[in-house]
C-alpha positions as MATLAB code, in Angstrom:
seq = 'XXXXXXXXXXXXXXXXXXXXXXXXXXXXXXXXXXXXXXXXXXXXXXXXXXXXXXXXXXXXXXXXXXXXXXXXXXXXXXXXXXXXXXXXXXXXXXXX';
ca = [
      12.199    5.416   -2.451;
      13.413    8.511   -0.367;
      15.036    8.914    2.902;
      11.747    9.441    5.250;
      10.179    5.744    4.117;
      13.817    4.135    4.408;
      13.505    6.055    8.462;
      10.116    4.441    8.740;
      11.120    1.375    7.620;
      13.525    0.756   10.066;
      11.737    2.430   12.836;
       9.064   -0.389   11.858;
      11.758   -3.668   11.520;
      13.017   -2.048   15.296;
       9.449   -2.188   16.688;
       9.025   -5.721   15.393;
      12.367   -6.585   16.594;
      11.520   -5.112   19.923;
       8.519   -7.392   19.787;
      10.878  -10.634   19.128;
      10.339  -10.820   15.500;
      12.983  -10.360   12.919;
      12.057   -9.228    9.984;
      13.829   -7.605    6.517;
      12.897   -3.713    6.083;
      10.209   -3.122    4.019;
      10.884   -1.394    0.690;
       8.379    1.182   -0.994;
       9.237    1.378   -4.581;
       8.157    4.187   -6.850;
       5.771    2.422   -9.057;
       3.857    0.629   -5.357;
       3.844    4.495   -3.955;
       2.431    5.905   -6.629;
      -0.581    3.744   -6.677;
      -0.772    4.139   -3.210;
      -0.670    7.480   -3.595;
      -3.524    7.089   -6.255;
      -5.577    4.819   -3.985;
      -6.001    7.224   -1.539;
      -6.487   10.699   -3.636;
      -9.495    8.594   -4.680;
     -10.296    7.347   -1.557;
     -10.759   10.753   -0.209;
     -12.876   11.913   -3.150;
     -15.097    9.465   -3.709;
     -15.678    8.745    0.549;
     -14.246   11.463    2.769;
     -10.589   12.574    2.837;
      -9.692   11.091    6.512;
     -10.466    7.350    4.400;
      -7.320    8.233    2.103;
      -4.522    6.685    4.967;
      -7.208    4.151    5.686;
      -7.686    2.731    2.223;
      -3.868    2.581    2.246;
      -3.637    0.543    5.326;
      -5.894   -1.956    3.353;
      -4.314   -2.122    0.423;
      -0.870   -2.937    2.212;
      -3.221   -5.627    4.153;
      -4.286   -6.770    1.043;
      -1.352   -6.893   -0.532;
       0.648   -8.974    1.991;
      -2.195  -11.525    1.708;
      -2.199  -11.733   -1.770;
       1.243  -12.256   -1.245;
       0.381  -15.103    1.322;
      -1.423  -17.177   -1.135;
       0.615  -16.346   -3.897;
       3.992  -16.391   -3.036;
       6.372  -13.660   -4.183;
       4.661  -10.826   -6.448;
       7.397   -8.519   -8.330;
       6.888   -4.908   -7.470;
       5.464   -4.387  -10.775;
       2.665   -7.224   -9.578;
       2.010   -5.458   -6.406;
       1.081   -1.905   -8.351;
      -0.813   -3.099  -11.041;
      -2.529   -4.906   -8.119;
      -3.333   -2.053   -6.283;
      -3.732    0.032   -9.944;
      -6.757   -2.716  -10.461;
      -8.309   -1.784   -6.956;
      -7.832    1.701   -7.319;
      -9.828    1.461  -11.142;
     -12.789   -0.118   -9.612;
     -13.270    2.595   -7.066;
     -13.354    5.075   -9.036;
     -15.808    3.574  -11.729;
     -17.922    3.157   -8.928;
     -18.081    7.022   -8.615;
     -17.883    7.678  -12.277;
     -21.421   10.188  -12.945;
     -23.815    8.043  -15.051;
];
């Protein structure tokens, strides 16, 4: 996506390695960042803006376990995914 998640995404795959796991990079895509992105803006307004990394951390959680039981999800998969989760939240703070 840019240069700063590319850093962090090797920063993380050294960590892991450093741990004795190998692992591939991971990859944040535009369309999976801007739901992320989403997720949390709502996070923050419907709870309190320190839940808006949080929620993120959950989703990714989520998201690798979906993944888990799934097998492979496309990167469109993974952000309508998170697009779904993101929905719900915010109907539950939609005024009646």
């Amino acid at each position: 996506m840019n240069e700063f998640f590319a850093e962090l995404g090797s920063l993380l795959t050294k960590a892991a390695r450093d741990r004795g796991v190998e692992m591939a990079s991971p990859i944040l895509d535009e369309g999976t960042a801007s739901e992320l992105l989403d997720l949390a803006r709502v996070a923050a307004q419907v709870r309190e803006r320190r839940f808006a990394p949080l929620s993120c951390y959950l989703a990714g959680t989520a998201v690798e376990r979906l993944r888990s039981g799934r097998g492979e999800l496309t990167s469109e998969e993974e952000a309508a995914y998170l697009k779904a989760v993101r929905q719900s939240l915010e109907s539950l703070s939609a005024p009646e």
